[in-house]
mmCIF entry with sequence, helices, sheets and N, C-alpha, C, O atoms, coordinates in Angstrom:
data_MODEL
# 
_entry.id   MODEL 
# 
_entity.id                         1 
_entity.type                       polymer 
_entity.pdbx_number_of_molecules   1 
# 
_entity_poly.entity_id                      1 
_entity_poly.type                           'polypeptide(L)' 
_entity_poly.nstd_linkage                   no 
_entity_poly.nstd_monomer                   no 
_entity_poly.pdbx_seq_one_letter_code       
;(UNK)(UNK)(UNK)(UNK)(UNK)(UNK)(UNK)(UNK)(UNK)(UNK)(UNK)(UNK)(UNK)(UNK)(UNK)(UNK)
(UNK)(UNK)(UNK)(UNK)(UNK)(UNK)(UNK)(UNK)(UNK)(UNK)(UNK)(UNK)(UNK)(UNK)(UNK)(UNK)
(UNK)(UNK)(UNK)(UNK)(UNK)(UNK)(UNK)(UNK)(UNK)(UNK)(UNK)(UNK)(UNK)(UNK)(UNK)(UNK)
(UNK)(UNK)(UNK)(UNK)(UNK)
;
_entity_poly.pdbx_seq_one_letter_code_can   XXXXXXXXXXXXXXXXXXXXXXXXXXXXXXXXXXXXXXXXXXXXXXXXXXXXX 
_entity_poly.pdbx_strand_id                 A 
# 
loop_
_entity_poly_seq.entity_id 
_entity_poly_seq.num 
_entity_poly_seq.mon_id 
_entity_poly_seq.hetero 
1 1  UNK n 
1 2  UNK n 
1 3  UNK n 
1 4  UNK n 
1 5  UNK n 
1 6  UNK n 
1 7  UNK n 
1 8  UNK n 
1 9  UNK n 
1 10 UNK n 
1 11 UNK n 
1 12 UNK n 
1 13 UNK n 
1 14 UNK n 
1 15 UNK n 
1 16 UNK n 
1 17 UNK n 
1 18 UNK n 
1 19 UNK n 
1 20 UNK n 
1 21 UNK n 
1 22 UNK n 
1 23 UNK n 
1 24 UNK n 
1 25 UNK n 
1 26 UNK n 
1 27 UNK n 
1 28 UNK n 
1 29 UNK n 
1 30 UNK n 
1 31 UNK n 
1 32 UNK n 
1 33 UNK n 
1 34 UNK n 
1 35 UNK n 
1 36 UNK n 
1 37 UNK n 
1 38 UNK n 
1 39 UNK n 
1 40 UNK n 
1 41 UNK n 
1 42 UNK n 
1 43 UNK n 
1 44 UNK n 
1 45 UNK n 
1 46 UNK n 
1 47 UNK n 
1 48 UNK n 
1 49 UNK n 
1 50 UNK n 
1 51 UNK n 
1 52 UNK n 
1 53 UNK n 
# 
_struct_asym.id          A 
_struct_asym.entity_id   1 
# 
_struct_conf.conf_type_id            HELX_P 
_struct_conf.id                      HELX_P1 
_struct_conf.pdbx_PDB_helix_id       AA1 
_struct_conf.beg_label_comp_id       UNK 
_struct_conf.beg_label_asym_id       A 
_struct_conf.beg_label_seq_id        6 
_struct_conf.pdbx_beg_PDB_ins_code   ? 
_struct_conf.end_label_comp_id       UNK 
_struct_conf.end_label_asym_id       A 
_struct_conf.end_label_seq_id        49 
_struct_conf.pdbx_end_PDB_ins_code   ? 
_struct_conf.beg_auth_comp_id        UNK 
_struct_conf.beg_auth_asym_id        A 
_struct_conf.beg_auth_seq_id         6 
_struct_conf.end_auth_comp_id        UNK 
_struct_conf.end_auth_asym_id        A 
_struct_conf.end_auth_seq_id         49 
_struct_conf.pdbx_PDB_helix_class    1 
_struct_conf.details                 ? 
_struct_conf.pdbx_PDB_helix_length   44 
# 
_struct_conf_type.id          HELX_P 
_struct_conf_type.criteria    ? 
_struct_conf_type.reference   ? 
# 
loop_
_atom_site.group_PDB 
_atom_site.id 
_atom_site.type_symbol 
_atom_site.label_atom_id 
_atom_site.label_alt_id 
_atom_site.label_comp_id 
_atom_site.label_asym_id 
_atom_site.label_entity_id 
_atom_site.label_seq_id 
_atom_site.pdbx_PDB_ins_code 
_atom_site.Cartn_x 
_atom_site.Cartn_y 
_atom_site.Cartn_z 
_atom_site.occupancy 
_atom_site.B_iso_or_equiv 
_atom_site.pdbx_formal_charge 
_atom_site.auth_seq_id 
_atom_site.auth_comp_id 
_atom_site.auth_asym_id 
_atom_site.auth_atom_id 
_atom_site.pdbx_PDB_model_num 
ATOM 1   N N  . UNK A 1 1  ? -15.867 -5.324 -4.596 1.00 0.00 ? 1  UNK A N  1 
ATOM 2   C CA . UNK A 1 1  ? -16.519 -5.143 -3.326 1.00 0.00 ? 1  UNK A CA 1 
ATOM 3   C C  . UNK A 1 1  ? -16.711 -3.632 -3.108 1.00 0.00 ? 1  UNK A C  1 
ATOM 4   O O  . UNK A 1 1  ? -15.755 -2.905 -2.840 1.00 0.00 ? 1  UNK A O  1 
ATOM 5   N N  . UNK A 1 2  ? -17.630 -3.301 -3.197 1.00 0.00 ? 2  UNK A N  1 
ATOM 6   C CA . UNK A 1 2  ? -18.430 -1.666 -2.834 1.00 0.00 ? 2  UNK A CA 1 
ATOM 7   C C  . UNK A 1 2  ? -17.882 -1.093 -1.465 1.00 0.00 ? 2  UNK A C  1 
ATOM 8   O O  . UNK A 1 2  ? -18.411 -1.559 -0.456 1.00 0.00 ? 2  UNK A O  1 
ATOM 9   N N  . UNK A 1 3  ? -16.893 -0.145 -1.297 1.00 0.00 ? 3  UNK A N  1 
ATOM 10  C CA . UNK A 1 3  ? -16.125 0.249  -0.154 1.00 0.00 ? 3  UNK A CA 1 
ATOM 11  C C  . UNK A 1 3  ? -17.807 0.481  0.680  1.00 0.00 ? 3  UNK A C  1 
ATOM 12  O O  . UNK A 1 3  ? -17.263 1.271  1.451  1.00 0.00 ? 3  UNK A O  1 
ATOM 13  N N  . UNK A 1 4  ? -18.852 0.479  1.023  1.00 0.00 ? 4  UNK A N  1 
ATOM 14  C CA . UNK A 1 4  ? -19.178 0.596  2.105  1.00 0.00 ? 4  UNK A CA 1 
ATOM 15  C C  . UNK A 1 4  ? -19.679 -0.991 2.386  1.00 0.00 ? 4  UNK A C  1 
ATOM 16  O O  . UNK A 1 4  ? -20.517 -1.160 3.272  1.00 0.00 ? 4  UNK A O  1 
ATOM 17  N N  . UNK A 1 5  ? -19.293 -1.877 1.815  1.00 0.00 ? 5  UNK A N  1 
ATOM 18  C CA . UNK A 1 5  ? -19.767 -2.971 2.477  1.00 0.00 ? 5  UNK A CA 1 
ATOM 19  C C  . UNK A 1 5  ? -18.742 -3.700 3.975  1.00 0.00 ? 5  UNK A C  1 
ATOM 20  O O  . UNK A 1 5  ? -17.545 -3.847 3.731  1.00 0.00 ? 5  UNK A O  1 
ATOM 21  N N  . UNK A 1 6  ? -19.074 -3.980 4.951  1.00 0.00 ? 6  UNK A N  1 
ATOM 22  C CA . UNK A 1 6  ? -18.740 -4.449 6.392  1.00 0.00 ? 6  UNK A CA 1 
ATOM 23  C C  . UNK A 1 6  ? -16.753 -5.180 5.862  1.00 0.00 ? 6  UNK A C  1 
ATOM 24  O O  . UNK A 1 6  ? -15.553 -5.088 6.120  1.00 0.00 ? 6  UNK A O  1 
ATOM 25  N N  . UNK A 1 7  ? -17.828 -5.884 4.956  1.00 0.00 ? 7  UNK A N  1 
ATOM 26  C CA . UNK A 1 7  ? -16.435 -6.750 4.916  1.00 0.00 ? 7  UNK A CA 1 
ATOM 27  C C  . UNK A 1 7  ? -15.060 -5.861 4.305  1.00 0.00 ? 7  UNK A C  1 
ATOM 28  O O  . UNK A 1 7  ? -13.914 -6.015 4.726  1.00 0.00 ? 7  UNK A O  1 
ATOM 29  N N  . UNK A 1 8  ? -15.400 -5.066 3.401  1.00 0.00 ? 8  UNK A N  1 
ATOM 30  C CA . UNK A 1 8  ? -14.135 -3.868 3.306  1.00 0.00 ? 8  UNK A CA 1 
ATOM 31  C C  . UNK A 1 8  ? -13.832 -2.948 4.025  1.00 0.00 ? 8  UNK A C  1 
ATOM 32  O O  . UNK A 1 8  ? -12.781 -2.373 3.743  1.00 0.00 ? 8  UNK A O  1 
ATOM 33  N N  . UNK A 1 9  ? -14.632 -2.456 5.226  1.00 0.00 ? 9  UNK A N  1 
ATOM 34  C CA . UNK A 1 9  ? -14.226 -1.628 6.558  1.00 0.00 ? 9  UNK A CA 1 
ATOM 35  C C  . UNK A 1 9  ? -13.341 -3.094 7.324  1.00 0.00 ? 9  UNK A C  1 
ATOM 36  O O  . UNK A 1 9  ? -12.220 -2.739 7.688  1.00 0.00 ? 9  UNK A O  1 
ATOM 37  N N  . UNK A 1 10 ? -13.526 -4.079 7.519  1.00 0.00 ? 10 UNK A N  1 
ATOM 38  C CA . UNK A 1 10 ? -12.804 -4.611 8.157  1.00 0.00 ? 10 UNK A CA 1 
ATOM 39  C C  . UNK A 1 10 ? -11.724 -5.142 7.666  1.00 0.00 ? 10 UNK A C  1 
ATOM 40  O O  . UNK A 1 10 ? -10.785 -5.379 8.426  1.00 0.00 ? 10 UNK A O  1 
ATOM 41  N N  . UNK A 1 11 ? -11.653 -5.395 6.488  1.00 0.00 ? 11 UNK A N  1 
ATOM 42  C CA . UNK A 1 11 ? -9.934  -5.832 5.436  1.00 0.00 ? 11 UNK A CA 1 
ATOM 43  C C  . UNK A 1 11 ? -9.396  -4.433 5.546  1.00 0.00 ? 11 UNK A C  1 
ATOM 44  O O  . UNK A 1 11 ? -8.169  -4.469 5.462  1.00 0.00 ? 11 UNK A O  1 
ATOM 45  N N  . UNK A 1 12 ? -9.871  -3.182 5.706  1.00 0.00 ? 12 UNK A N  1 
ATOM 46  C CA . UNK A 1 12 ? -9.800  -2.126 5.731  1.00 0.00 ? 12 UNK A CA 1 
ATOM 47  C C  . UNK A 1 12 ? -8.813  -1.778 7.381  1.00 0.00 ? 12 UNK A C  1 
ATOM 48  O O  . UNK A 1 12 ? -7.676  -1.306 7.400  1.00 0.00 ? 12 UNK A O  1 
ATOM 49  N N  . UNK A 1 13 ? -9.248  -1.982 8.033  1.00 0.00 ? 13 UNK A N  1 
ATOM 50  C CA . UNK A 1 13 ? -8.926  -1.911 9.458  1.00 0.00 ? 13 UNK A CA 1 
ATOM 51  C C  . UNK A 1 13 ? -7.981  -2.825 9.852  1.00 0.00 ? 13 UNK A C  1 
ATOM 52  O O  . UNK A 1 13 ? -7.181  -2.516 10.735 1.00 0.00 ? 13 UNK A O  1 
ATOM 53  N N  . UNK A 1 14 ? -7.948  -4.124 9.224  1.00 0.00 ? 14 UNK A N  1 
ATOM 54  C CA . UNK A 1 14 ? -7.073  -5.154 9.704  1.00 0.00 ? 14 UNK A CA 1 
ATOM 55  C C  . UNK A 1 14 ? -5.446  -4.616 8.867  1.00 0.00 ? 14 UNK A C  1 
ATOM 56  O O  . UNK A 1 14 ? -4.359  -4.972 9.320  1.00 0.00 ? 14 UNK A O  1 
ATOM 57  N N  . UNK A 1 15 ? -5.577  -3.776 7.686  1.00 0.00 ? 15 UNK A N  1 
ATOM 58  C CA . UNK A 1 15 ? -4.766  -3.202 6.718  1.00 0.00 ? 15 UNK A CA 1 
ATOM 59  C C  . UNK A 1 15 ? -3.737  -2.536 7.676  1.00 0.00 ? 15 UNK A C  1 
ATOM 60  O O  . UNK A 1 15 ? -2.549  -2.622 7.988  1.00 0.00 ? 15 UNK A O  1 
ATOM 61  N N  . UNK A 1 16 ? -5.076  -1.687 8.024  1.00 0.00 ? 16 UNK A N  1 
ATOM 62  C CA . UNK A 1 16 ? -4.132  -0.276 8.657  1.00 0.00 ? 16 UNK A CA 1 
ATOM 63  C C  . UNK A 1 16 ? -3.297  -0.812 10.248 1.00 0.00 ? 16 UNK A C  1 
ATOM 64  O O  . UNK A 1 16 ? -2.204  -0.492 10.716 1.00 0.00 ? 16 UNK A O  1 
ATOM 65  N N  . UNK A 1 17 ? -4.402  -1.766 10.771 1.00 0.00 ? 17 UNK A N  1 
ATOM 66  C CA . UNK A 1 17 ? -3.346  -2.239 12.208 1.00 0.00 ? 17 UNK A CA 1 
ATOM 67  C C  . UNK A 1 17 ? -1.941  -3.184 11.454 1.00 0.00 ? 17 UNK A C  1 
ATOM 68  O O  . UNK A 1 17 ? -0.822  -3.193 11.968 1.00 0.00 ? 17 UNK A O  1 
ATOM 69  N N  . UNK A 1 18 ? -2.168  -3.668 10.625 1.00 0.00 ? 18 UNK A N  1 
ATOM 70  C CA . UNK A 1 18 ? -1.127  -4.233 10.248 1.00 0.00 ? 18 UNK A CA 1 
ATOM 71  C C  . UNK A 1 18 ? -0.048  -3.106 9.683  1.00 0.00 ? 18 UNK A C  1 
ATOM 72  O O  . UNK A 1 18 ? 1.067   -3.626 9.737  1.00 0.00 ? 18 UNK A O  1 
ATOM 73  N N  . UNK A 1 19 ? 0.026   -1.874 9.208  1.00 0.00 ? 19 UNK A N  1 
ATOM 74  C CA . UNK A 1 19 ? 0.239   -1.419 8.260  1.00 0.00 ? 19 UNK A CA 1 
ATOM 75  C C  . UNK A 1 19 ? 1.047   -0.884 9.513  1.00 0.00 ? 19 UNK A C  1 
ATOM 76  O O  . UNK A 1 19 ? 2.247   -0.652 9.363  1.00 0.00 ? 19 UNK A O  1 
ATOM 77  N N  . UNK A 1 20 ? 0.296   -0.627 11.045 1.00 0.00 ? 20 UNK A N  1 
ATOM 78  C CA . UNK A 1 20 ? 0.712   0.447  12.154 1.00 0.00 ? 20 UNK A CA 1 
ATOM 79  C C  . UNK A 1 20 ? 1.742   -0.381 12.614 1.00 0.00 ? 20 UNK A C  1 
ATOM 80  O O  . UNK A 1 20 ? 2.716   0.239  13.043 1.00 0.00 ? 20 UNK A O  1 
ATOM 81  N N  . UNK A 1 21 ? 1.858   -2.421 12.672 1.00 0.00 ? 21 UNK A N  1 
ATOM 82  C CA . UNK A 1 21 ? 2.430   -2.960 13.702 1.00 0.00 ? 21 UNK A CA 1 
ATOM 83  C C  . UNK A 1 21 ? 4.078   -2.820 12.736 1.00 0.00 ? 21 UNK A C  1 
ATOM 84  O O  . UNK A 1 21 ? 5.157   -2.488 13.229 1.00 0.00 ? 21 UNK A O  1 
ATOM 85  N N  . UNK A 1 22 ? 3.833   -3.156 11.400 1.00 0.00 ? 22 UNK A N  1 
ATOM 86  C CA . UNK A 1 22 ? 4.935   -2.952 10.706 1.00 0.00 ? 22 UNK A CA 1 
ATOM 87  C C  . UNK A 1 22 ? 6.049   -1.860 10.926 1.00 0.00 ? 22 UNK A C  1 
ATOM 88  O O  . UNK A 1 22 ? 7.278   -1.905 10.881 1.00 0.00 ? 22 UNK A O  1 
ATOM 89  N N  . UNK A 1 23 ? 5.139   -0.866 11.182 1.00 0.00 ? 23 UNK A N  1 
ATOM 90  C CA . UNK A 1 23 ? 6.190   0.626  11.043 1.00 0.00 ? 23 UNK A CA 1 
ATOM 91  C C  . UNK A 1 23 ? 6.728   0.409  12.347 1.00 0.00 ? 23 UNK A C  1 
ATOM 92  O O  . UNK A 1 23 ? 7.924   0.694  12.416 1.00 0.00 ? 23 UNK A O  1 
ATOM 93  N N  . UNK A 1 24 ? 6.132   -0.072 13.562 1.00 0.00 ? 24 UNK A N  1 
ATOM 94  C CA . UNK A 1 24 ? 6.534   -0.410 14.895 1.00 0.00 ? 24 UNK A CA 1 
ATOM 95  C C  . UNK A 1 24 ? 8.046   -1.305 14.600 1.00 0.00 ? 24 UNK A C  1 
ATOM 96  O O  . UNK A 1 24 ? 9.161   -1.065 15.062 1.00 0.00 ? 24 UNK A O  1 
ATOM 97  N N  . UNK A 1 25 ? 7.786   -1.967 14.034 1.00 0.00 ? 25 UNK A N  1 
ATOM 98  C CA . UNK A 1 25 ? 8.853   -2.991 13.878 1.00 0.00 ? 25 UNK A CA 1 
ATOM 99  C C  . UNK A 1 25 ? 9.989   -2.961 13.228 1.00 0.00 ? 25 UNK A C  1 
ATOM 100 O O  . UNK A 1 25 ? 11.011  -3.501 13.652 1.00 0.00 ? 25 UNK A O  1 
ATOM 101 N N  . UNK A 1 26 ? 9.887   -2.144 11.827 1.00 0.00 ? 26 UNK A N  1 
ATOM 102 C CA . UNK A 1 26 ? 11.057  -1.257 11.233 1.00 0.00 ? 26 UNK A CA 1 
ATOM 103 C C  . UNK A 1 26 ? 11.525  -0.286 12.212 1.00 0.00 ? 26 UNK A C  1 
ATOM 104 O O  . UNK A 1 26 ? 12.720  0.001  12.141 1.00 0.00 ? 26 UNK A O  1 
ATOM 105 N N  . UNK A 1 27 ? 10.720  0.360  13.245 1.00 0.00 ? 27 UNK A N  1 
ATOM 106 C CA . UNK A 1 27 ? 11.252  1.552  13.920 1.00 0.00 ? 27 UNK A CA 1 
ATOM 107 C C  . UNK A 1 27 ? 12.626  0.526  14.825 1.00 0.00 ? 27 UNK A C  1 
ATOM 108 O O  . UNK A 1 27 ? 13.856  0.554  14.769 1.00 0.00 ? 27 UNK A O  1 
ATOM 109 N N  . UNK A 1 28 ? 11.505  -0.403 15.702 1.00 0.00 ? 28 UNK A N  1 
ATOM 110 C CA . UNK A 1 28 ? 12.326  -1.350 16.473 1.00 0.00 ? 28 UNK A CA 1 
ATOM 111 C C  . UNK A 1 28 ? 14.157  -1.949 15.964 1.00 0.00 ? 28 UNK A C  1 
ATOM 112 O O  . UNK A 1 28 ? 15.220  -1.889 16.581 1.00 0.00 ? 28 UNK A O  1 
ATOM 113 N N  . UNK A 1 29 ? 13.848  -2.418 14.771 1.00 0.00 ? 29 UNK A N  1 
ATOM 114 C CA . UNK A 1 29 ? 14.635  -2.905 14.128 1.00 0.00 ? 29 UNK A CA 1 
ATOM 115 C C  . UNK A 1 29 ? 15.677  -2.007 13.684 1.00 0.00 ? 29 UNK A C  1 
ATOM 116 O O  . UNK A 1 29 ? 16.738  -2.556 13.385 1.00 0.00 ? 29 UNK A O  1 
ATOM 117 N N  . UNK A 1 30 ? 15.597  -0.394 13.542 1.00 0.00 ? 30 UNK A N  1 
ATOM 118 C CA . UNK A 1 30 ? 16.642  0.458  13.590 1.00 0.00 ? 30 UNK A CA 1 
ATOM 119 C C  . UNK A 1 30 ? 17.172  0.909  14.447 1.00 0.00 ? 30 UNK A C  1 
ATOM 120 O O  . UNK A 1 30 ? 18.327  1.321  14.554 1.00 0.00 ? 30 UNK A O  1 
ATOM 121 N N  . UNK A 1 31 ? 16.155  0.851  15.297 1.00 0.00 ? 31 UNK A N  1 
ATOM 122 C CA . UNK A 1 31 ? 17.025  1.348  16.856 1.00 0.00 ? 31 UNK A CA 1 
ATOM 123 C C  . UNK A 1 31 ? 17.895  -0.282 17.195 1.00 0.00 ? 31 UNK A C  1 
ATOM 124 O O  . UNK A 1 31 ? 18.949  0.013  17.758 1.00 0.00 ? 31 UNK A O  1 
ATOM 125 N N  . UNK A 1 32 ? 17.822  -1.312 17.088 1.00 0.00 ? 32 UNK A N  1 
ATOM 126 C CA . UNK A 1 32 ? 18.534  -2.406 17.460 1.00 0.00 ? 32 UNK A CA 1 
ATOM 127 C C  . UNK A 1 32 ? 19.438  -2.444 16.834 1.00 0.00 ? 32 UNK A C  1 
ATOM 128 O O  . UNK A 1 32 ? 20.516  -2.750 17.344 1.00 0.00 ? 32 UNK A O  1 
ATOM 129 N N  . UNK A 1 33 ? 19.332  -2.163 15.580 1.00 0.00 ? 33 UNK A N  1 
ATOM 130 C CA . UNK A 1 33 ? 20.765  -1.958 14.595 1.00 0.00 ? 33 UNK A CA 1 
ATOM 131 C C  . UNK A 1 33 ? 22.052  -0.925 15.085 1.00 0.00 ? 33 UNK A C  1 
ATOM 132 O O  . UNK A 1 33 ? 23.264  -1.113 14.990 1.00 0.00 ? 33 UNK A O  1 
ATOM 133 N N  . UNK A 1 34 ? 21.040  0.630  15.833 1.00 0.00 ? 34 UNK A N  1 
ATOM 134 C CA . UNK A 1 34 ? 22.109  1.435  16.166 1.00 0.00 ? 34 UNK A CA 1 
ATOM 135 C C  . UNK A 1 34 ? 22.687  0.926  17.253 1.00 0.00 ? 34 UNK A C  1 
ATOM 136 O O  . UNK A 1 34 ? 23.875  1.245  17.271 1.00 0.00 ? 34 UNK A O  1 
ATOM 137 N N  . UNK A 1 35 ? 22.415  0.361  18.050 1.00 0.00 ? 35 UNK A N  1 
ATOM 138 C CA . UNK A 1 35 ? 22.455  -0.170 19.285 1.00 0.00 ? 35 UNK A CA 1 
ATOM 139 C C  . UNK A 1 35 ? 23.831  -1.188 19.044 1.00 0.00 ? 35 UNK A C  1 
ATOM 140 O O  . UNK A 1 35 ? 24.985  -1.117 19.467 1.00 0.00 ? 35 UNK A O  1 
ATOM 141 N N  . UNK A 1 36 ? 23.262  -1.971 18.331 1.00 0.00 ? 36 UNK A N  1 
ATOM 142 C CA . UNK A 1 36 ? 24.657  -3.123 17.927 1.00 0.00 ? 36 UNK A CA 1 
ATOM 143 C C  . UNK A 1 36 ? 25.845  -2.156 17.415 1.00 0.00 ? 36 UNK A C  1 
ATOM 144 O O  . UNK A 1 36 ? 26.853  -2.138 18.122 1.00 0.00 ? 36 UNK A O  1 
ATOM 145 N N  . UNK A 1 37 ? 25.825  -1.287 16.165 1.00 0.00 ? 37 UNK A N  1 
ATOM 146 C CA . UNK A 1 37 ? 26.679  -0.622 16.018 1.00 0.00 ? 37 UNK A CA 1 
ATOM 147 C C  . UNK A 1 37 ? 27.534  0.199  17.580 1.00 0.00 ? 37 UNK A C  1 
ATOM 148 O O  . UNK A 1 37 ? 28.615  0.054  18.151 1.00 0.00 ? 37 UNK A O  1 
ATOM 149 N N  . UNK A 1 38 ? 26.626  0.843  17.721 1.00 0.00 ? 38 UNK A N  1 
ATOM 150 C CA . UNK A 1 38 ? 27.653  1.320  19.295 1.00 0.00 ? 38 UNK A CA 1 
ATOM 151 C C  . UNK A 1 38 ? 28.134  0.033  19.292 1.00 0.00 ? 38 UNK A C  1 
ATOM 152 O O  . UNK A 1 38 ? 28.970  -0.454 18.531 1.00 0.00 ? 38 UNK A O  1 
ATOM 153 N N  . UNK A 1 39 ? 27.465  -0.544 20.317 1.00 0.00 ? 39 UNK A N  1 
ATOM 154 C CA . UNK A 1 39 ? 28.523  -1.538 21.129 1.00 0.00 ? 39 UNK A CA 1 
ATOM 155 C C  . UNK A 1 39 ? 29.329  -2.425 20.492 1.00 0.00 ? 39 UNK A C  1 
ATOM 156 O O  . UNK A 1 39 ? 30.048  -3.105 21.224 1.00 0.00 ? 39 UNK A O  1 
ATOM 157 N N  . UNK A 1 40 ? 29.426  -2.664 18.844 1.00 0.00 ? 40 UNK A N  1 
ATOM 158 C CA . UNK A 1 40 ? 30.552  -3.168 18.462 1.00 0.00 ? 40 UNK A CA 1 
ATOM 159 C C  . UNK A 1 40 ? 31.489  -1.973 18.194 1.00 0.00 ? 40 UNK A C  1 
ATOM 160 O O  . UNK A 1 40 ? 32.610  -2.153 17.718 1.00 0.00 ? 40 UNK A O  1 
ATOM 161 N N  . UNK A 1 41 ? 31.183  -1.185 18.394 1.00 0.00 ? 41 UNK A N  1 
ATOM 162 C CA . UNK A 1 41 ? 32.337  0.298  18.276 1.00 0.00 ? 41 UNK A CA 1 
ATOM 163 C C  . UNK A 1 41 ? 32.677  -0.053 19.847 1.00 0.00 ? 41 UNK A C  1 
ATOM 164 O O  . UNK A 1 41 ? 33.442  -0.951 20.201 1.00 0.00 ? 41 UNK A O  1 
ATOM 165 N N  . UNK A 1 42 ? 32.039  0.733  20.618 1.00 0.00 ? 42 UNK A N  1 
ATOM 166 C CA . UNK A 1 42 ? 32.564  0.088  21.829 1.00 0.00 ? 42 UNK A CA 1 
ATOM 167 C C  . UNK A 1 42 ? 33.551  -1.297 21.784 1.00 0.00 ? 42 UNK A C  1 
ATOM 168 O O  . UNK A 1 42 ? 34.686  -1.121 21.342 1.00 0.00 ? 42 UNK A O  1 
ATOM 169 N N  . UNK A 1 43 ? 33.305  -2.182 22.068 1.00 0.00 ? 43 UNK A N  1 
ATOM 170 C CA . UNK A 1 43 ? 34.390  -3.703 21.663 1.00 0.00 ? 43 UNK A CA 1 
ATOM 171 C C  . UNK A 1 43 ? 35.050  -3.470 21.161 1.00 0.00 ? 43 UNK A C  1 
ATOM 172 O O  . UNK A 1 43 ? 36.132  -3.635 21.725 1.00 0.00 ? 43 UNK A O  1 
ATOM 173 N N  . UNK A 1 44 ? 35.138  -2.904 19.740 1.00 0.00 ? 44 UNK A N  1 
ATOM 174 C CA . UNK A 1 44 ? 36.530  -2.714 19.255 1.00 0.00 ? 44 UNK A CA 1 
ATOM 175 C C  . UNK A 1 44 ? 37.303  -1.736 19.880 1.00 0.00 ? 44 UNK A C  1 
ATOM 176 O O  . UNK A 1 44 ? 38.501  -2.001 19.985 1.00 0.00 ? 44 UNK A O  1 
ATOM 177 N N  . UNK A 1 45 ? 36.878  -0.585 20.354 1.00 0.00 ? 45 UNK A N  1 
ATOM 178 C CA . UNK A 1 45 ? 37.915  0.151  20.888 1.00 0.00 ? 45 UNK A CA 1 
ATOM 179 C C  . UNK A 1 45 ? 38.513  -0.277 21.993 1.00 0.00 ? 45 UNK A C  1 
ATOM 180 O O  . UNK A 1 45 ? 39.667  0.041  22.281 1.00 0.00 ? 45 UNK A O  1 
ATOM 181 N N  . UNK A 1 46 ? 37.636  -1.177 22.836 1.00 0.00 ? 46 UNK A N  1 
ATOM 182 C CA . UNK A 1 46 ? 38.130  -2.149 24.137 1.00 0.00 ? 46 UNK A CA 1 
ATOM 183 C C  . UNK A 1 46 ? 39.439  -2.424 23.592 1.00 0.00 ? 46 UNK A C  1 
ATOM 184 O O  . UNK A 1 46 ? 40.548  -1.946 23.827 1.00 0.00 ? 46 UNK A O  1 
ATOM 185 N N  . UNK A 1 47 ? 38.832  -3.736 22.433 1.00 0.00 ? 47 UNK A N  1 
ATOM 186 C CA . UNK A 1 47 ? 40.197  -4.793 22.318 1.00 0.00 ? 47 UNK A CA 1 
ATOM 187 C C  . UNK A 1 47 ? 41.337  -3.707 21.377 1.00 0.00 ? 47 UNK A C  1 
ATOM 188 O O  . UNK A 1 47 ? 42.344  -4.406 21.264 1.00 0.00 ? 47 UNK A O  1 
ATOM 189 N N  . UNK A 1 48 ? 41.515  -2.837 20.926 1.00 0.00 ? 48 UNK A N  1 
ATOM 190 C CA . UNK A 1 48 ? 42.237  -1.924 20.221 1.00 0.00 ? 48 UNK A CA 1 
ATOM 191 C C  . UNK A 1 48 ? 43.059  -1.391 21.238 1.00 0.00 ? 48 UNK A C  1 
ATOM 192 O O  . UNK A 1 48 ? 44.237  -1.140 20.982 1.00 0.00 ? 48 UNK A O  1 
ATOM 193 N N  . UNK A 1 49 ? 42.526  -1.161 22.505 1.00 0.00 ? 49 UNK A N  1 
ATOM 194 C CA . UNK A 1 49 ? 43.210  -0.471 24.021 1.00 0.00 ? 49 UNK A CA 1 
ATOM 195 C C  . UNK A 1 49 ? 43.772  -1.990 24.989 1.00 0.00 ? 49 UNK A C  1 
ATOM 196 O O  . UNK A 1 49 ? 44.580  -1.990 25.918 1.00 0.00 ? 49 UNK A O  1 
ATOM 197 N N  . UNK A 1 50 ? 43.203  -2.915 24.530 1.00 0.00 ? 50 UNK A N  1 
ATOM 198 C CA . UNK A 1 50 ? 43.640  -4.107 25.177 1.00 0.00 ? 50 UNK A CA 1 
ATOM 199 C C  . UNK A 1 50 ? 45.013  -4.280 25.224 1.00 0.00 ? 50 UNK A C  1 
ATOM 200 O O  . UNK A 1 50 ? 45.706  -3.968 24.256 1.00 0.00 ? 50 UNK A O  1 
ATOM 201 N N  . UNK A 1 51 ? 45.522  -4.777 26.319 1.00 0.00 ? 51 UNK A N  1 
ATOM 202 C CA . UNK A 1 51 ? 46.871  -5.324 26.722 1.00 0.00 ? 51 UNK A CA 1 
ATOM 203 C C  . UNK A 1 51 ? 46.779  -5.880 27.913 1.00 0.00 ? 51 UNK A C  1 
ATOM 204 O O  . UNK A 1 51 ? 46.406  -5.513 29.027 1.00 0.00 ? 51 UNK A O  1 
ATOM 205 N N  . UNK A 1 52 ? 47.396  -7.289 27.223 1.00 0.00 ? 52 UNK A N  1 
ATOM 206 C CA . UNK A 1 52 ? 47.532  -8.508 28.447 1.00 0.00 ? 52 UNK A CA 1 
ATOM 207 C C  . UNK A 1 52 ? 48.880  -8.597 29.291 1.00 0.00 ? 52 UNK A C  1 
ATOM 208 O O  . UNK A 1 52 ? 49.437  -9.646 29.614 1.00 0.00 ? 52 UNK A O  1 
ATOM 209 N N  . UNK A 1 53 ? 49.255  -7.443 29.557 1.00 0.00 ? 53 UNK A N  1 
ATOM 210 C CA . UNK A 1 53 ? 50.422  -7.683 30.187 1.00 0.00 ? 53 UNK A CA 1 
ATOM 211 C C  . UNK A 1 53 ? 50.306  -6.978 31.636 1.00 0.00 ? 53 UNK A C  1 
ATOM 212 O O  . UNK A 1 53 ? 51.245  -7.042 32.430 1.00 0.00 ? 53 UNK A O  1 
# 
């Protein structure tokens, strides 16, 4: 397919939004990861300081 034909600007374009929503989603997905890390650091130091008496 001859890069100036319609149909490869648009496999072309659908590439790159896909290519943009991905990196969105790895970004997402590391910040949720750090996120869990805190707060299971957090929790553990809770129950580590915990006492039921």
């Amino acid at each position: 397919m001859p890069p100036t034909a319609a149909a490869y600007k648009r496999y072309l374009d659908k590439f790159d939004q896909q290519e943009t929503q991905i990196e969105k989603y790895q970004a997402d997905v590391k910040k949720y990861q750090e996120t869990e890390h805190q707060q299971k650091k957090e929790f553990d130091d809770f129950l580590a300081n915990f006492s039921a008496e």
